[in-house]
Each structure stands twice: as C-alpha cells, then as structure tokens.
C-alpha positions as CSV (number, residue, x, y, z in Angstrom):
1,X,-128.8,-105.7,-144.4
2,X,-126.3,-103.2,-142.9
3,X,-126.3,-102.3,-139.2
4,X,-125.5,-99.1,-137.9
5,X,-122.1,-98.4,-136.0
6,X,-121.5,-96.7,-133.2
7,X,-117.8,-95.5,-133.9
8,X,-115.6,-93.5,-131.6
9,X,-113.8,-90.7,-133.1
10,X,-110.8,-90.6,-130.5
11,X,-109.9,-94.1,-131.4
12,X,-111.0,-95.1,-134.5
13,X,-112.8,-98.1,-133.6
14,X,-117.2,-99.2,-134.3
15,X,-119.4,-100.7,-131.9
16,X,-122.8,-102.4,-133.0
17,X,-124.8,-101.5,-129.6
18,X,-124.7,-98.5,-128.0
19,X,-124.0,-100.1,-124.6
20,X,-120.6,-101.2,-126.1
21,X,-120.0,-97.8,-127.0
22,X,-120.8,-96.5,-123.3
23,X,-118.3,-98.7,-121.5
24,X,-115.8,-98.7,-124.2
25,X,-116.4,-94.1,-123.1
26,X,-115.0,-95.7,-119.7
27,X,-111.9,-97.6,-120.4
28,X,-108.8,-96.0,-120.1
29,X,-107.4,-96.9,-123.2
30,X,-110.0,-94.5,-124.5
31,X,-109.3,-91.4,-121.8
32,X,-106.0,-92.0,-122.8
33,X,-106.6,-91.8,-126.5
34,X,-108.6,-88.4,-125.9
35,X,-105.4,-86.9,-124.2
36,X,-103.8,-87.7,-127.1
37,X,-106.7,-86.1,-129.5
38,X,-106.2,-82.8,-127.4
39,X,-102.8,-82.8,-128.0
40,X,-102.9,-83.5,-132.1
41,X,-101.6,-87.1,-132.0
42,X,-102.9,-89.9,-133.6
43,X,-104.7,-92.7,-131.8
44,X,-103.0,-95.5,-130.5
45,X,-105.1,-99.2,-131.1
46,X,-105.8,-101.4,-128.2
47,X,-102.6,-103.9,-128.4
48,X,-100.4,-100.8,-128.6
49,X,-101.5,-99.4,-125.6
50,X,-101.5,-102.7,-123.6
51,X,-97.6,-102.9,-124.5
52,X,-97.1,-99.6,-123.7
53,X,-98.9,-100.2,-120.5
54,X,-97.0,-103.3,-119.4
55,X,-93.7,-101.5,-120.6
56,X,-94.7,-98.5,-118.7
57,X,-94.8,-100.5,-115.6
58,X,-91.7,-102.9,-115.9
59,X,-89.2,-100.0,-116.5
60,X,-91.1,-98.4,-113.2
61,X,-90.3,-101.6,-111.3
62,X,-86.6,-101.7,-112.4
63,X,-86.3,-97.6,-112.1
64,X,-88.1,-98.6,-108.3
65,X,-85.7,-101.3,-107.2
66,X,-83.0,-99.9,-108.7
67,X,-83.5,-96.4,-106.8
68,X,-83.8,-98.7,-103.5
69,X,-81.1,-100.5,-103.4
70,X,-79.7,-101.1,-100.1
71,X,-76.9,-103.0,-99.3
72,X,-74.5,-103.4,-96.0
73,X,-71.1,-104.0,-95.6
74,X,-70.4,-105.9,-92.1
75,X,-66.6,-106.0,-92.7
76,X,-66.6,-102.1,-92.9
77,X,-70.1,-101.4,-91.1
78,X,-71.0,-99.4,-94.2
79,X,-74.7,-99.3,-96.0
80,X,-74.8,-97.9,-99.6
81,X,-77.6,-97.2,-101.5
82,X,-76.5,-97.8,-105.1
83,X,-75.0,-100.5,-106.9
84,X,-72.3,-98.8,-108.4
85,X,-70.9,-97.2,-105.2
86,X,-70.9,-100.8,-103.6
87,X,-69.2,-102.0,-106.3
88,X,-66.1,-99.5,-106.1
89,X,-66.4,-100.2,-102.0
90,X,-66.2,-104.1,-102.7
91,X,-62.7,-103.5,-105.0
92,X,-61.3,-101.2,-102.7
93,X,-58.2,-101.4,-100.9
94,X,-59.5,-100.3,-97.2
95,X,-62.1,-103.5,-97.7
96,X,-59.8,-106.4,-98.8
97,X,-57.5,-105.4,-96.0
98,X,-60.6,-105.7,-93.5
99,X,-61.4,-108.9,-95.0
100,X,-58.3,-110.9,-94.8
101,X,-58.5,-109.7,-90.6
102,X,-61.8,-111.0,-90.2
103,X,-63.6,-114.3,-90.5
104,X,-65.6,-115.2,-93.0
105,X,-69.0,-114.7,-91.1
106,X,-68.0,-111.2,-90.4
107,X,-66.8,-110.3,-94.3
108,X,-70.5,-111.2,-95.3
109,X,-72.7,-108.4,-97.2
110,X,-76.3,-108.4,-96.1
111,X,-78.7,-106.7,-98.3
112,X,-82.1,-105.4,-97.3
113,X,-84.5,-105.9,-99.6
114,X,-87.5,-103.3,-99.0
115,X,-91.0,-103.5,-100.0
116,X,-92.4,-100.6,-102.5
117,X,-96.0,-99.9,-102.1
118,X,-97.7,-98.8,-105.7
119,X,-97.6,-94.9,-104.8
120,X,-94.0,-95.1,-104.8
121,X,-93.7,-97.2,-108.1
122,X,-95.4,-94.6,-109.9
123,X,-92.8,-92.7,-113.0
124,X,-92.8,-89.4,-114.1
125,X,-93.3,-90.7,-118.2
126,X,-96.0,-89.2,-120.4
127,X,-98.2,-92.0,-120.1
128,X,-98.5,-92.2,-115.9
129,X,-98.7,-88.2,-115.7
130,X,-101.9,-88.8,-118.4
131,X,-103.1,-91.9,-116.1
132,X,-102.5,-89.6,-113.4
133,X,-104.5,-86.1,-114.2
134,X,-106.9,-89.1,-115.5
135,X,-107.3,-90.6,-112.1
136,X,-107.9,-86.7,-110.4
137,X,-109.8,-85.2,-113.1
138,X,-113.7,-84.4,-112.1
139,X,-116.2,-86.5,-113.8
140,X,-119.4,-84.8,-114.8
141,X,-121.8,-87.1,-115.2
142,X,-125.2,-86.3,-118.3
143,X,-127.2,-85.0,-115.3
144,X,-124.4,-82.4,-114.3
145,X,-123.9,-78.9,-116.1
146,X,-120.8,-78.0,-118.5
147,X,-120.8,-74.6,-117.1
148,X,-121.7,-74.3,-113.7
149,X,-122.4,-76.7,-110.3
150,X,-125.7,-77.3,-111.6
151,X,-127.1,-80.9,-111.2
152,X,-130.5,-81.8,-112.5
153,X,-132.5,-85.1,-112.1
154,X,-132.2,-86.2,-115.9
155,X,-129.7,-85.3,-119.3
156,X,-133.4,-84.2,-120.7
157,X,-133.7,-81.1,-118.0
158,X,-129.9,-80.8,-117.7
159,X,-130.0,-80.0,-121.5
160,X,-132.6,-77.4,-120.6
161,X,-131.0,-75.8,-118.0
162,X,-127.8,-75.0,-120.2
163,X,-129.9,-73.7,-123.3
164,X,-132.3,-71.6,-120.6
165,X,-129.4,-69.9,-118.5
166,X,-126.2,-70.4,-120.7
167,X,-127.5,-70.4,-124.1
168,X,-126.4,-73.5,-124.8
169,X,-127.8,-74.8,-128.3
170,X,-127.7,-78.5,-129.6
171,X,-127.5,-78.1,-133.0
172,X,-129.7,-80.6,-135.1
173,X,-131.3,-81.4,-132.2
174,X,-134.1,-83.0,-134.8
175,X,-131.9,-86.0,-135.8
176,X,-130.0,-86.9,-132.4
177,X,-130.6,-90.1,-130.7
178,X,-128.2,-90.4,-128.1
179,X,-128.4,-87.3,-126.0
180,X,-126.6,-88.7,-123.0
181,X,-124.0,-89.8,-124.4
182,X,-123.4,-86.4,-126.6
183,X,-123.2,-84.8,-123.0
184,X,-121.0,-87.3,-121.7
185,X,-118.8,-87.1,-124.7
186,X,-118.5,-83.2,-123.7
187,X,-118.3,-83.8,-120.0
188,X,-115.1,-85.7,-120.8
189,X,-114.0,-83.4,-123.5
190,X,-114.6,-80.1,-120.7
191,X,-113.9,-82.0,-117.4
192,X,-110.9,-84.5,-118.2
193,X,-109.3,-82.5,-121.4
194,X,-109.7,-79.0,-120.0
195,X,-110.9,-77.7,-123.6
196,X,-112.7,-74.9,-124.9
197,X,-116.2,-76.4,-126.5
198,X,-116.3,-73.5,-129.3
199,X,-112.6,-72.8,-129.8
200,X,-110.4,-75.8,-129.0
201,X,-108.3,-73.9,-126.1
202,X,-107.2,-75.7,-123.4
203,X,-107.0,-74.8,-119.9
204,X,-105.4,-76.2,-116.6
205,X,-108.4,-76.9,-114.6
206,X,-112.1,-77.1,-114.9
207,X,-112.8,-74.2,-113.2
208,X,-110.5,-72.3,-115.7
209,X,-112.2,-73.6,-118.7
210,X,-115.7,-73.1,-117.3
211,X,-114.4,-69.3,-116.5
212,X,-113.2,-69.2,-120.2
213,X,-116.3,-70.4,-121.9
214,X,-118.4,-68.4,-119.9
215,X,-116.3,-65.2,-120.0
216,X,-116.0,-64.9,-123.9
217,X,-119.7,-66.6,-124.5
218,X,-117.7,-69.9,-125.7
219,X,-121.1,-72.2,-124.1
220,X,-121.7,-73.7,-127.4
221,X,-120.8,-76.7,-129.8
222,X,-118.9,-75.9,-132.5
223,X,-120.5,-77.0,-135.5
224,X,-119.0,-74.5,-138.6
225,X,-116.5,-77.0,-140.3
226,X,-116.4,-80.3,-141.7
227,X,-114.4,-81.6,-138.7
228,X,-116.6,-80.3,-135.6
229,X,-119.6,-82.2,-137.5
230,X,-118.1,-85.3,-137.7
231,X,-116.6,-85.2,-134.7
232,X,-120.0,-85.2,-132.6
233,X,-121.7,-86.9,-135.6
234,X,-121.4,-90.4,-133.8
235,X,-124.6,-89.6,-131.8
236,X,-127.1,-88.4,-134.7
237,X,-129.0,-90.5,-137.0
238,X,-129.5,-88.5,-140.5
239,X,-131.6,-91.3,-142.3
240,X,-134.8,-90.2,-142.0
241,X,-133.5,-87.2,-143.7
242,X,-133.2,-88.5,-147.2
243,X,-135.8,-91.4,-148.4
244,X,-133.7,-94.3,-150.5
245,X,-135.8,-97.1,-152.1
246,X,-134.6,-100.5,-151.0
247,X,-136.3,-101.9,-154.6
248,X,-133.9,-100.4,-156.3
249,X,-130.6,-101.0,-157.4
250,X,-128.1,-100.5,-153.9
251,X,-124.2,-99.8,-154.8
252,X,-122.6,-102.5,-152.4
253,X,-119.6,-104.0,-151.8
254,X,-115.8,-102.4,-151.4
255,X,-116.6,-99.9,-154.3
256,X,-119.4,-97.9,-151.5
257,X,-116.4,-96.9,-149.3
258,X,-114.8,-94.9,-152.6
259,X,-117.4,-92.1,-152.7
260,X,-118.4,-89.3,-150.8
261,X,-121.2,-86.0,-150.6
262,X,-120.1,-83.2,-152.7
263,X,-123.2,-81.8,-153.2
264,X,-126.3,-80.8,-151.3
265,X,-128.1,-79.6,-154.0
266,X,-130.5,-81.2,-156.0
267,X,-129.0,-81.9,-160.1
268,X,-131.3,-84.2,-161.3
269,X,-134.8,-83.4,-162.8
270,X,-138.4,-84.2,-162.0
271,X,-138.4,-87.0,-164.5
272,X,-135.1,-88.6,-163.1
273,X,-136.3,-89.1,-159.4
274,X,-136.3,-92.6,-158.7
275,X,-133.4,-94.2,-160.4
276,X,-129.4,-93.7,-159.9
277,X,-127.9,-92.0,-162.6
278,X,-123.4,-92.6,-161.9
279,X,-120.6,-91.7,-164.6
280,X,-117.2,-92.4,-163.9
281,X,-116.5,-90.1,-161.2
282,X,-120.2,-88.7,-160.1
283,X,-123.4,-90.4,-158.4
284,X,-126.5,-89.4,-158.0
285,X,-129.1,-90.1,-155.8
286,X,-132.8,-90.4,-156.0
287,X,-132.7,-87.5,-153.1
288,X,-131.0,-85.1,-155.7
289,X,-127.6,-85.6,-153.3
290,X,-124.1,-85.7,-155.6
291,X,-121.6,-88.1,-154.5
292,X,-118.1,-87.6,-156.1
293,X,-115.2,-90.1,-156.3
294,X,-112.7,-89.9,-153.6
295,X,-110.1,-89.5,-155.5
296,X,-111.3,-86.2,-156.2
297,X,-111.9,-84.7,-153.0
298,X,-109.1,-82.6,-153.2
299,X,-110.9,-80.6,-156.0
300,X,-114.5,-81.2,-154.2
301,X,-112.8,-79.3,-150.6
302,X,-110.9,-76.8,-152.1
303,X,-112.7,-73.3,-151.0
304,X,-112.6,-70.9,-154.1
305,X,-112.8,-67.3,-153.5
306,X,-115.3,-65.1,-155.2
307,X,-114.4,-63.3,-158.3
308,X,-112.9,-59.3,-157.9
309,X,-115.7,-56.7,-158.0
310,X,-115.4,-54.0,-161.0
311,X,-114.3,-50.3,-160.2
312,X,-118.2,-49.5,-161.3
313,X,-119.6,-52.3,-158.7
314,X,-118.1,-50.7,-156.3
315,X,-118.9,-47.1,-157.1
316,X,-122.4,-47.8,-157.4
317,X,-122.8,-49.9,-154.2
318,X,-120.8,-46.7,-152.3
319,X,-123.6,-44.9,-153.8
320,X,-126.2,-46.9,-152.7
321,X,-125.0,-47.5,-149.5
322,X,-125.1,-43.1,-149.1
323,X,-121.0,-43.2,-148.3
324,X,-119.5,-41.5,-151.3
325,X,-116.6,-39.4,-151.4
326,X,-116.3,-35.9,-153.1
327,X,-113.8,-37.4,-154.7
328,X,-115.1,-40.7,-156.1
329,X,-117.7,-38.5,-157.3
330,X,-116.2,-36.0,-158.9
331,X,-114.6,-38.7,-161.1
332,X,-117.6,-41.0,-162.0
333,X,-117.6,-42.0,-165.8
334,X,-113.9,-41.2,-166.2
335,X,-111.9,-44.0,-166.8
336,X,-108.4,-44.9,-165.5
337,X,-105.8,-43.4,-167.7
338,X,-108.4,-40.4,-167.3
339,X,-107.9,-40.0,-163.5
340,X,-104.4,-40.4,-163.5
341,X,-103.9,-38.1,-166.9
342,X,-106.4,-35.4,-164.2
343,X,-104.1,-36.0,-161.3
344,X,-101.0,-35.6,-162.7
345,X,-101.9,-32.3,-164.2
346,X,-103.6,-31.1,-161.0
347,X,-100.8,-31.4,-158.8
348,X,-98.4,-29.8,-161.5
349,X,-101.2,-26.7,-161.3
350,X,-100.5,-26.5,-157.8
351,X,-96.6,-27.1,-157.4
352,X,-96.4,-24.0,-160.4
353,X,-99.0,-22.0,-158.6
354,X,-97.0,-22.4,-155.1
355,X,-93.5,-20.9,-157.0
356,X,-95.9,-18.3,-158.9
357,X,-97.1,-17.2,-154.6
358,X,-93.1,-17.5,-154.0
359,X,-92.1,-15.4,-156.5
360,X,-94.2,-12.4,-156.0
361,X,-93.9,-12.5,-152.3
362,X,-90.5,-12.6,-153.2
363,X,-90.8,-9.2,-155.2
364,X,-92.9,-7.5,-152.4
365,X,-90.1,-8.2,-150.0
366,X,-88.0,-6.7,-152.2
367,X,-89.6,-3.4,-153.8
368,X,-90.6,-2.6,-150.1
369,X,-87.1,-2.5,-148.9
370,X,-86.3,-0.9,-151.9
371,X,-88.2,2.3,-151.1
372,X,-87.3,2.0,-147.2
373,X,-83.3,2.6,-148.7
374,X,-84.5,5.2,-151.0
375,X,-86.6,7.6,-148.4
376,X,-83.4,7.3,-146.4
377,X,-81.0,8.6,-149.1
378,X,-83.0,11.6,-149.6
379,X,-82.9,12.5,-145.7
C-alpha cells in the first residue's frame, strides 16, 4: 500500500506527514531554495547547501581577519593595517638600521589581535545578501492577508476575506486539503520573494508587489498552464476524483513512473469499464483517463494550431456577423483568378479614362486660346 507524499516543489524533496512538510517550509535551506526558484535556478540538495554554508562562512572569517589586521612596529613606532605593507616595512632599509641601534626588547613587533562580533563578519556574496533579505523579509502568517494589513482569527475567514473584498479565488477548492499551508506557501512566495501571484513579476518590497497585484487586478492564483498546477498541486488531493478498483490488476513497480495523463477524455466504451486495456505506448483506465508513455510526451505537449479557414468561411461568417464590405460583396461567387482578372482591368479603365479627361482638357485649353489670338488679329 502506497502512502501519499508531501513533496516540495522548490526543492525537490517528499515528506510522508504533513507536519514534516511544515517545518521543512521553515528551514532556511528551503527559503533559500525559493530565492533561487524566483530567479530560474535549479534547486540545490541539502548537503550542497550545508557546504556552501560552511564555505560561505570560512572565506568570511579569513576575508574578516584578514581586513583587521593590525600589527605595530616598536622599533619605528609604526601600526599597519595590512600584511603586505608590514612586510615591505619589515625589509626596509629605515627599519634594519633602527634595529641594529636598539635592543632586542625594543625591535619587538606587537600585534593586536581584535575581536569581530558576527555583524561585522557578514560578506557581501550571493548567498548572505539572500540570508540577509531572508532575515528582514515580513512573514505573513495563514491568518494574515496577501493584499492588504488584514488579520483575521483563522486561514478559514482569512480565505474569505480575500475572495469577499479582493476577489481572490481558490481554484479547486473541492479537492484541497491543506488550506494553511497553500496560504503559507503564497505568503512566502508574496512576502519573502516579492512576486506577482498571476504574472510571475517581481518587485522590491511587499508593499510594491501588493500595489502591483492590486493595481492591475493580479489577486489571483495562476492556474492556466501545466506548470502553475503543479506547482500549488502539493496541497490538493485529486483521488476521490476518479474511482480505481483495488481488485484489479494495479501496474506497480519501476515501470508506474514511465507513464503519464494525455488524455481527459473518456476512449473506452460501456462494455470496457472495469478492466485496463495498455498497448505498447497507451493505457487506459477504468475512469476512461489515457495515460501515454513518456517517451512520447513531446508529441502528447506539443500545441497544434487549428487548421486555415476557407475564403467562403470567412465570407459567410462576415455575413453573418452583419460586417460586410461593398466590396467583399460585390465579389461573392467569383473565384480568385476572377477578382484579380476584374481588378486588373478596372484600374486599366480608370488610368485610360484619366489620359481620355487629360486630353480633352488639353484641347479646351487650346481651342480657347485659339479664338482669344484670332478676335485679336481681326481688331
């Protein structure tokens, strides 16, 4: 018997109880992997990020005791505060002379170690400056509202109080069992990440994001594509959507993780209910749902567009929807070669008919000045 898992999308990992899940939501390795889903990068695993972590902090204590270094020269009464310029002082002429004057006791470098407290150890690398805006981002907590100061008594009214006044609208709301955690999820995703529920854009502060979403109606989940389902999918339970007999034959074992939902709509008929029909590269369920093979879900995603409408389609549906042109219908039932055989001879009627207008206003011009020249002569 399978249990469920509660997985985490921003670092790829399954929890059997949903407590797990909740503290794992407050670990930093998992804040830190969030930052990193913002930003399009991969998720790091749990050993990675403890080595980064511990490598993060011994090059900021070398970086720290390196930067203060303090070191005195009694010979010269000098102090320096880096290892190189006390170096070059040490070989210099000015201080061996000084030192074969003196006694020992005096020729004596003292350095002053000094005590860093942790503000001061902290770099400025990718990974502090995300521990950093971790440590000062807002929490919102289930009870508090995405898109304004609101804070109710439970997730239950706080849920209410976003649909009511923001229009805020849980999709599948039928098949979700973890409603605090969903909003926690998009506390973190709006509070600590800065980002856009509906279109992914980030911000610099909460109060810019909340401005954003409510300014362009953005207060909703995004739920369109394949991605924003999954991604929010962790806290829905969509068994009791389909009905699968456990007396018959179950498909387990490593071969289960090869297929995948193509299909949503019933291809099986009334007769075949009840039993698994599966061919080499198809499976389908007693529900009527298709699984394909995963090695041909690049065929199964692909998005094909709809065939091109005919020149009559789309003279009948101008007609229909009352928006015809004089000129479309002047020309309905003559074909192509037709139209252009009709246009080409149209504009050659108007191109002779514009020298014909040319020519005799030419010839009025002229026959007028004509008798003008001759009504002279005879005076």
């Amino acid at each position: 018997m399978t249990t469920h898992l509660y997985t985490c999308l921003a670092c790829s990992v399954g929890f059997h109880t949903p407590y797990l899940q909740r503290d794992h939501y407050r670990t930093d390795w998992h804040r830190y992997n969030l930052k990193r889903k913002v930003a399009d990068m991969p998720p790091v695993t749990a050993e990675i990020f403890a080595q980064k972590a511990i490598a993060a902090q011994d090059q900021s204590n070398a970086e720290v005791e390196k930067a203060n270094f303090v070191a005195e020269c009694r010979t010269c009464s000098k102090t320096y505060y880096s290892e190189n310029a006390y170096a070059n002082h040490l070989s210099s002429k000015r201080h061996k002379s000084l030192s074969k004057d003196r006694p020992d006791n005096l020729s004596s470098v003292a350095v002053k170690p000094v005590k860093i407290t942790k503000s001061e150890t902290e770099d400025i690398s990718i990974e502090d400056q995300i521990t950093q805006k971790l440590a000062n981002a807002c929490m919102l907590s289930p009870e508090e509202c995405l898109f304004c100061t609101h804070k109710a008594e439970t997730p239950d009214a706080n849920s209410s109080h976003m649909k009511n006044l923001h229009g805020l609208f849980i999709p599948e709301s039928n098949f979700l069992t973890d409603l605090p955690g969903l909003l926690r999820y998009l506390a973190e995703k709006v509070a600590i990440g800065n980002v856009c529920l509906y279109c992914q854009k980030l911000c610099r502060t909460l109060e810019s994001v909340r401005n954003h979403m409510v300014d362009k109606a953005h207060c909703k989940i995004a739920y369109e594509d394949e991605n924003s389902q999954l991604e929010i999918s962790d806290f829905y339970d969509f068994r009791g959507s389909y009905d699968i007999s456990d007396t018959e034959n179950p498909i387990e074992g490593e071969d289960c993780e090869d297929w995948e939902s193509v299909s949503n709509d019933s291809s099986l008929d009334s007769s075949d209910i009840g039993q698994l029909q599966t061919d080499t590269y198809a499976l389908s369920l007693p529900s009527g749902r298709v699984l394909g093979h995963r090695s041909l879900r690049t065929y199964y995603r692909q998005y094909l567009s709809r065939p091109p409408v005919s020149d009559a389609t789309n003279t009948h549906r101008a007609i229909k929807n009352g928006k015809p042109s004089a000129r479309d219908l002047s020309m309905i039932g003559v074909s192509a070669s037709q139209r252009r055989w009709a246009e080409k001879h149209i504009n050659t009627f108007v191109d002779h008919r514009r020298r014909e207008d040319f020519k005799t206003m030419m010839a009025f011009r002229n026959n007028h000045q004509f008798v003008l020249s001759e009504t002279v002569a005879n005076l």
